[in-house]
Structures are given as C-alpha cells and as structure tokens.
ZAKOL-145701 format. One record per residue: x, y negated, z of N, C-alpha, C, O in turn; residue number from 1. Coordinates in steps of 0.1 Angstrom, whole numbers, plus 5000, padded with zeros to 4 digits. Atoms other than C-alpha are relative to their C-alpha. Last residue first. Example, Ala and Ser with C-alpha at 12.3 -4.5 7.8 and 13.67 -1.06 7.14 Angstrom:
2
4991,5011,5000,5137,5011,5071,4992,4989,5008,4997,4978,5009,2
5009,5012,5000,5123,5045,5078,5009,4988,5000,5019,4988,5007,1
end
This chain:
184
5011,5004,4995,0984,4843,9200,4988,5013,4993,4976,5013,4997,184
5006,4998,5014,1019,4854,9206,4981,4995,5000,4975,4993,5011,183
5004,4990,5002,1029,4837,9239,4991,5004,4988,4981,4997,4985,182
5013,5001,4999,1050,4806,9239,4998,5015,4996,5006,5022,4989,181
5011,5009,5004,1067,4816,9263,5006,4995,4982,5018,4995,4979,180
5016,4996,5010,1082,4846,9269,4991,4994,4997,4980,4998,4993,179
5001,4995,5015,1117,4832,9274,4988,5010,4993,4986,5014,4982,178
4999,4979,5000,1107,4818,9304,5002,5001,4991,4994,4995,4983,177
5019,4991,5006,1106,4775,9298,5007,5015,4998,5016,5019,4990,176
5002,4992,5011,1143,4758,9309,4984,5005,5001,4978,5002,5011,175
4990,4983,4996,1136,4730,9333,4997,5009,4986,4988,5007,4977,174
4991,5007,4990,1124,4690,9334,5011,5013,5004,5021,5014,5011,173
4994,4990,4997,1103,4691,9302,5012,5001,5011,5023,4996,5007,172
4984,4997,4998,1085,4661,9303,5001,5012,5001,4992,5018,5007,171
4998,4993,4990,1042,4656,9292,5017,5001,5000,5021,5002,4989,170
4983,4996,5003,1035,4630,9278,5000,5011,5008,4995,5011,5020,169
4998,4992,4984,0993,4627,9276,5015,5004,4992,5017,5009,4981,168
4987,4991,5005,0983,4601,9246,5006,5005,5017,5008,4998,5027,167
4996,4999,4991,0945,4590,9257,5013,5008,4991,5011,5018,4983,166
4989,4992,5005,0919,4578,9231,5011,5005,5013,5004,5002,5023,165
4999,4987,4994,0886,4571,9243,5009,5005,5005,5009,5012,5015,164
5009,4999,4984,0879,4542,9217,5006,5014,5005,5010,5022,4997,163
5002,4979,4995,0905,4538,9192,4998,4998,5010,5004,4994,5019,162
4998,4989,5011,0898,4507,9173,4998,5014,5002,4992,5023,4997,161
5009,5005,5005,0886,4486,9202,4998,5007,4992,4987,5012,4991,160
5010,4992,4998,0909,4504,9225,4985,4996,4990,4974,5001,4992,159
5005,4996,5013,0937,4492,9207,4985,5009,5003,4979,5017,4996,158
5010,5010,5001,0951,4473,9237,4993,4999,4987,4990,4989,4981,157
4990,5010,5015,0981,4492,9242,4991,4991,4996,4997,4981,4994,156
4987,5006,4998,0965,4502,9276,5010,4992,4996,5018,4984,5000,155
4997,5013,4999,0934,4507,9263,5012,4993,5006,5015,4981,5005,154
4998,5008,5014,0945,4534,9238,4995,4982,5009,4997,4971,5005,153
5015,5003,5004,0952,4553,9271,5004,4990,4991,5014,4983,4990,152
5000,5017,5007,0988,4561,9282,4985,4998,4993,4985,5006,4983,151
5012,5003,5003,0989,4590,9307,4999,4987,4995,4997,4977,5002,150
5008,5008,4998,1025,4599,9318,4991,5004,4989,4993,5012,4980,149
4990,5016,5002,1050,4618,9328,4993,4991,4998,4993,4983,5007,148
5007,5012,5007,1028,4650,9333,5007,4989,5006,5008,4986,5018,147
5010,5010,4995,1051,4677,9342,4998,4992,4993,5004,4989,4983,146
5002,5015,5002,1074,4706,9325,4990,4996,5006,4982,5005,5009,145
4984,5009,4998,1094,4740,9330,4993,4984,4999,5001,4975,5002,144
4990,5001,5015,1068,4767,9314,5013,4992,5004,5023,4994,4998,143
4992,4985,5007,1054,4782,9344,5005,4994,4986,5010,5002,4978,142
4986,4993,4987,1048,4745,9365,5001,5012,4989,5010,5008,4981,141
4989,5007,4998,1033,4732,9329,5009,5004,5013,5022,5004,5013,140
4993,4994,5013,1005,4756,9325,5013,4999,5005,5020,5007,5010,139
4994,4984,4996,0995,4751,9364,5006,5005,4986,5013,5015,4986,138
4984,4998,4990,0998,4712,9356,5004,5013,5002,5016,5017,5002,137
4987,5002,5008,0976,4719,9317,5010,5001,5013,5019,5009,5012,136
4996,4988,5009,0950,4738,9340,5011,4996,4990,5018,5005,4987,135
4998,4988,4992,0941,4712,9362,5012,5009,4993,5025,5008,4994,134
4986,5003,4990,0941,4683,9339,5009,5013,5006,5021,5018,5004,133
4990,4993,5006,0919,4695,9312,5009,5005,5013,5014,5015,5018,132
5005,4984,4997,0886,4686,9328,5014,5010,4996,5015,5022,4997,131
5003,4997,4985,0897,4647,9333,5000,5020,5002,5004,5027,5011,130
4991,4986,4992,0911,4647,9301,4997,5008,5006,4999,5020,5006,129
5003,4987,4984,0887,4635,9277,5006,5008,5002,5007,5019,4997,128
5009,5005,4997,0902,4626,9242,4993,5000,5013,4995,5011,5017,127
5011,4997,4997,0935,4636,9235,4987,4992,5005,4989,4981,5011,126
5014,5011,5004,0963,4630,9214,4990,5008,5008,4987,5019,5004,125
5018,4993,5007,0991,4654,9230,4993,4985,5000,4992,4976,5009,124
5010,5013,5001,1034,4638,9233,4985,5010,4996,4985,5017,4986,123
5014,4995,5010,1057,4664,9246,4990,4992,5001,4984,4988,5011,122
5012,5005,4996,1093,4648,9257,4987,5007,4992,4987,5008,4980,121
5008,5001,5014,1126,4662,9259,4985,4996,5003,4980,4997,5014,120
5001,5017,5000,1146,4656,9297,4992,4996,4985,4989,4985,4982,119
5000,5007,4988,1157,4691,9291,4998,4991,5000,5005,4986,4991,118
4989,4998,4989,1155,4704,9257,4992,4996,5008,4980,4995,5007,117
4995,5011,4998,1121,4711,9236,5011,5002,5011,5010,5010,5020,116
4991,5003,5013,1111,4739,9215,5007,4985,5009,5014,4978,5002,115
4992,4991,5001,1096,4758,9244,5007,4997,4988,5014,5005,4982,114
4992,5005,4989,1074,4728,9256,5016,5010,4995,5027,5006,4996,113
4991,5009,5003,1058,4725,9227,5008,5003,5007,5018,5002,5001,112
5001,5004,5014,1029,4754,9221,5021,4991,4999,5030,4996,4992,111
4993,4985,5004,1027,4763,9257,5005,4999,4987,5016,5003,4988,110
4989,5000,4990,1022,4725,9265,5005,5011,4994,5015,5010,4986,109
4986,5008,5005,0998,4723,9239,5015,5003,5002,5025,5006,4995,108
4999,4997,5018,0974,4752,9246,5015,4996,4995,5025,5003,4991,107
4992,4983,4999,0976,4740,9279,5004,5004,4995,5016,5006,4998,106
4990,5002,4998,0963,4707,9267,5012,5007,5007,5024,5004,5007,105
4998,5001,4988,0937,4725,9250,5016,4994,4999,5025,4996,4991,104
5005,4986,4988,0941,4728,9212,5002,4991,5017,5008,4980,5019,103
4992,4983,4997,0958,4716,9184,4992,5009,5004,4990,5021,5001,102
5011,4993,4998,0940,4676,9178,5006,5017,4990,5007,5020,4978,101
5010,5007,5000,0972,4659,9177,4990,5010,4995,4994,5018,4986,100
5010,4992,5008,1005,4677,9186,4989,4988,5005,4989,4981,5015,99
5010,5003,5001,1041,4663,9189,4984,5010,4996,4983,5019,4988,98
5009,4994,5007,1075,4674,9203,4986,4993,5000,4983,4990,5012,97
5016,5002,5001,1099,4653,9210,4992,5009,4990,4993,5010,4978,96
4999,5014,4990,1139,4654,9216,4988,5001,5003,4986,5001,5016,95
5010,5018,5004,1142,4686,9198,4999,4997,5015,5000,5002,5026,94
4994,5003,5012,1165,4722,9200,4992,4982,4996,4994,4973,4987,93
4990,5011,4995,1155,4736,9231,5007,4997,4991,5019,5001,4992,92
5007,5003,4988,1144,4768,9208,5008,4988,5007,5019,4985,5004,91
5009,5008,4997,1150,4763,9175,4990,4997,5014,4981,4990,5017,90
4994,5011,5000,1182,4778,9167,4987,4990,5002,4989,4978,5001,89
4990,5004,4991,1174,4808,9186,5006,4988,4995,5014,4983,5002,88
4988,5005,5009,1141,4814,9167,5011,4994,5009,5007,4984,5015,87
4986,4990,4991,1116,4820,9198,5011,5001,4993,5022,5003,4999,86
4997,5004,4988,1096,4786,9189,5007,5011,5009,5012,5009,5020,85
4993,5011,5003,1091,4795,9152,5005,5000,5015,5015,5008,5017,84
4991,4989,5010,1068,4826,9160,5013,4993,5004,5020,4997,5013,83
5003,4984,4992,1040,4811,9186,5017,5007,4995,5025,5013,5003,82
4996,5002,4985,1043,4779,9167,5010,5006,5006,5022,5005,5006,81
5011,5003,4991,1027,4796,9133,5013,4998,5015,5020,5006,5019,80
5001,4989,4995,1046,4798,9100,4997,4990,5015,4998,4978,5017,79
5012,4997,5000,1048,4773,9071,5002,5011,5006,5007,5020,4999,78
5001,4983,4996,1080,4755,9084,4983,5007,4998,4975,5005,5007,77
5018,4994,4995,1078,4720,9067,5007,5015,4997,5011,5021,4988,76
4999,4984,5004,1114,4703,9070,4988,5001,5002,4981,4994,5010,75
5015,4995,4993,1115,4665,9069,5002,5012,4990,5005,5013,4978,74
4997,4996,4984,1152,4644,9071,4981,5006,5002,4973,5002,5011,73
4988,4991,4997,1148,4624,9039,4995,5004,5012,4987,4998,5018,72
4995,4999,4980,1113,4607,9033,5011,5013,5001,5008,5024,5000,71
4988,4996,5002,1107,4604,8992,5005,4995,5020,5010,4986,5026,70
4996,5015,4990,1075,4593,8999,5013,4996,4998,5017,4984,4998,69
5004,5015,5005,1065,4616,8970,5003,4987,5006,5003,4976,5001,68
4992,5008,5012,1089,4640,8982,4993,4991,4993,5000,4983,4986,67
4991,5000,4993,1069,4643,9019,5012,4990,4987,5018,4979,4987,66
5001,5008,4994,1037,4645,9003,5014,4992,5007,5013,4980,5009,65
5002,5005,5014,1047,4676,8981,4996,4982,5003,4997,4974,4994,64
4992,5004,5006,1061,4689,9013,4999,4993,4985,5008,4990,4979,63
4991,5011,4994,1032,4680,9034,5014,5002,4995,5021,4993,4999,62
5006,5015,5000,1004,4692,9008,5011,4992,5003,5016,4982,4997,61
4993,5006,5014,1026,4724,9003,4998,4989,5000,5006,4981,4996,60
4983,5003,5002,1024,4729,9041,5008,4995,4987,5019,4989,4986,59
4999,5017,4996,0983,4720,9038,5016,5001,5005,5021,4991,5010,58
5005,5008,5010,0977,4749,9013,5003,4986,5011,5003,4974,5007,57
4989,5002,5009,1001,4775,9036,4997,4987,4991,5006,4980,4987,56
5008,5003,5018,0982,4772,9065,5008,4994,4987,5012,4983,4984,55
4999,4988,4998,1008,4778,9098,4993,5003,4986,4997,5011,4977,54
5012,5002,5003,1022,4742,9101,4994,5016,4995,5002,5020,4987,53
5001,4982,5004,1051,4733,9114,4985,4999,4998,4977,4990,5002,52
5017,4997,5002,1061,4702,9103,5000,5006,5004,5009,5014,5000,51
5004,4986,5001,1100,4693,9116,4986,5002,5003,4981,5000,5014,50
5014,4994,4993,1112,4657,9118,5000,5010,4992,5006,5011,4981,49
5000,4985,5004,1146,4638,9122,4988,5009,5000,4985,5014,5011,48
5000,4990,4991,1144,4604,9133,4998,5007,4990,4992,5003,4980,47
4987,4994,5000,1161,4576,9112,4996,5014,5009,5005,5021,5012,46
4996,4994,5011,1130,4565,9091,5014,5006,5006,5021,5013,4998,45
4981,4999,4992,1114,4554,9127,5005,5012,4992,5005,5023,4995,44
4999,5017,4990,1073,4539,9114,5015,5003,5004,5021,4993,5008,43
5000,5009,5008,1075,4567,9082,5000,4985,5008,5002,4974,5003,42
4988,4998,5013,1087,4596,9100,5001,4985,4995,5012,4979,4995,41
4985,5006,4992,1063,4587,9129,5008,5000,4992,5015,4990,4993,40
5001,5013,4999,1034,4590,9097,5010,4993,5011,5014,4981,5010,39
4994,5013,5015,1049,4618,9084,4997,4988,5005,5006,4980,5003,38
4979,4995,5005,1049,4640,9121,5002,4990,4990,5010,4981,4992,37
4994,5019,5004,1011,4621,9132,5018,5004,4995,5027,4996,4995,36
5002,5013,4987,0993,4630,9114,5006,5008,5012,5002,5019,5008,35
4990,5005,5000,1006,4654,9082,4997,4982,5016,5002,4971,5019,34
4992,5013,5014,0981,4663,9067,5008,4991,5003,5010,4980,4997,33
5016,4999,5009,0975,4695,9087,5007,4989,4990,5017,4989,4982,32
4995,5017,5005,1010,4689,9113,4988,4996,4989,4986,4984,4986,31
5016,5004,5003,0999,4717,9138,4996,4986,4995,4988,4977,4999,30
5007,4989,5001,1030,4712,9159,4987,5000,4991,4979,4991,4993,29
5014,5006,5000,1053,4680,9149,4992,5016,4998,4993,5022,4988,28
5005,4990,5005,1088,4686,9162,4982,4997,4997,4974,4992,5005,27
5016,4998,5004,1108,4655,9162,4995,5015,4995,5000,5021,4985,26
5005,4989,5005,1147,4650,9166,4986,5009,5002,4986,5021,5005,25
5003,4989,4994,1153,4620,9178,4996,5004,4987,4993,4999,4976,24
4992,4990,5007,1171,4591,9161,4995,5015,5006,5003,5024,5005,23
4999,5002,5018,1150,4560,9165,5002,5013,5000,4992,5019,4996,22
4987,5007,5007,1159,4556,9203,4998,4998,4986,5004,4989,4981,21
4992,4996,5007,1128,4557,9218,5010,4998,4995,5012,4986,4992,20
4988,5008,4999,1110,4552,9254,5007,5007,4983,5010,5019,4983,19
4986,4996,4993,1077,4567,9259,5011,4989,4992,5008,4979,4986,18
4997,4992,4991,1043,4560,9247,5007,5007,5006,5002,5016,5013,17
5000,5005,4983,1045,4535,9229,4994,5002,5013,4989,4996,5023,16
4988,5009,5003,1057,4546,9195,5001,4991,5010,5010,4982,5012,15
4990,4991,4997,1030,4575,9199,5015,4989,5006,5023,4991,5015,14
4994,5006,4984,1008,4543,9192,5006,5011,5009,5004,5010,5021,13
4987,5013,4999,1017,4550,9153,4996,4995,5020,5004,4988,5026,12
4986,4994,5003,0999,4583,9149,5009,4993,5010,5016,4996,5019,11
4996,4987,4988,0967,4570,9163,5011,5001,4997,5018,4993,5003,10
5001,5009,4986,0970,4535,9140,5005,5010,5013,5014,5008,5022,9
4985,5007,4997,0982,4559,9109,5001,4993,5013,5012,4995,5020,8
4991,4991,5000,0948,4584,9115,5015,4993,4999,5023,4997,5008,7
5001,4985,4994,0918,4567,9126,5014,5011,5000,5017,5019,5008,6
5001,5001,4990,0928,4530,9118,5003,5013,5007,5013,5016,5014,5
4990,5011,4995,0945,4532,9084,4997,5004,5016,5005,5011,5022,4
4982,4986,4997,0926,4567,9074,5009,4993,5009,5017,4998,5017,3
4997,4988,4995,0895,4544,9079,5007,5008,5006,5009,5013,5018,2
4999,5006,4987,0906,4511,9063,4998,5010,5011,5006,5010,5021,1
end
C-alpha cells in the first residue's frame, strides 16, 4: 500500500497537471525505478517514453521491468542528461519531460528544458518551493522557459496521502542556447 500511495499515486497526479493527449513523447530524467516514466507509461499506454538514467544497475532494472510489463514504446538510455540532451536527434525532440526527486528545480529546468520543443512541458515533484523559486525563474529566462503552473497535492485533493507535495510545470516558450545543459 506504500509503493501504491508514495510512488504510483505521485507518478499518476502528473496526469493532472497539464493538458494531455495520450500520445506524447515523454522524457523521464533520473528514472531510478522507474517513478514516475513506467508508471505514466502504464496510466497513457499510447505515449512514447525515454528513461534516462545514468546508473547502469537501475537501467537494467528498468529494461528488465519494462519487458516484464511487456510496455511497447520505452527506451532506457544509460548515460547522464548532461550528454543525451546535445544528441541532435534528441534535442527539442519531446512533448514532456519529467523529473522526480533529481535536484534543485534549477537543476531540473537545465536538465529538461533542452530536450523539449516549443510549447513542451517540464513536469518536477517537489516538496518546498518557496526557497527554490528565485533561482529556478532566473534558470528558466537563460534556458527559454517559465513557470506554467504550480499544482499542489491539495489541489487534486490527495493531500491526505501526499502531504506537501507540489508538481511545478514549467513551459518551454523559446529555443534553450546550445550550451545548455552544462556538463556536470
């Protein structure tokens, strides 16, 4: 009941926090066991998802996880963000990118923003913003994106379950410099 609440529940209110069609093409940063990339996979079987994941023992997890589900349409990249995200078929190449407990929402931004088109969306799980805030908008003006919205777990009305919680969208509204993300 646990894993259910703490890790599928979180995953799954991604699913209302923006507008979807089903069919996006999903990047899940810093996918560990797979929260929340397999678990959106497994609530919208038509979107397209990409693990990345930089530790090799939890990329085999999520393709050995992946064909047990038997879930079509899921790549696991074992190599770091940072790398992946200057690849010319991968830059501006997804609808939504995801990260749940990554890094700063800075961090994030730098992390997502440069795999996502125009009008693409970057979803972060976080806990306490207030101190982030700052520093994720001045990320976000040099990369190309703003805060879209701030959806709190009480908003969906799961705050019972998930106290605290806070899914921060951020938009991509311009290209991102081609030196982002920067090596780390």
């Amino acid at each position: 009941e646990a894993v259910a609440m703490k890790h599928f529940l979180d995953s799954f209110t991604a699913c209302a926090a923006r507008v979807w069609t089903g069919r996006e093409r999903v990047v899940d940063v810093g996918s560990g066991a797979g929260f929340p990339g397999l678990a959106l996979r497994i609530a919208m079987p038509n979107v397209t998802l990409t693990c990345v994941e930089s530790v090799g023992k939890k990329s085999r997890f999520l393709i050995d996880t992946s064909a047990l589900l038997g879930l079509g349409d899921v790549e696991v990249r074992n190599e770091r963000a940072e790398t992946l995200a200057h690849a010319s078929d991968r830059r501006a190449a997804y609808d939504v990118g995801t990260a749940r407990a990554v890094g700063s929402l800075a961090a994030c931004a730098e992390y997502l923003l440069p795999f996502l088109r125009i009008g693409g969306d970057a979803i972060v799980w976080k806990g306490r913003i207030d101190a982030e805030l700052a520093s994720a908008r001045k990320a976000l003006a040099s990369l190309g994106g703003e805060i879209a919205a701030i959806v709190s777990t009480t908003e969906l009305g799961a705050s019972d379950v998930l106290p605290g919680r806070n899914l921060v969208v951020m938009r991509k509204v311009r290209a991102t410099p081609d030196r982002f993300p920067r090596a780390s």
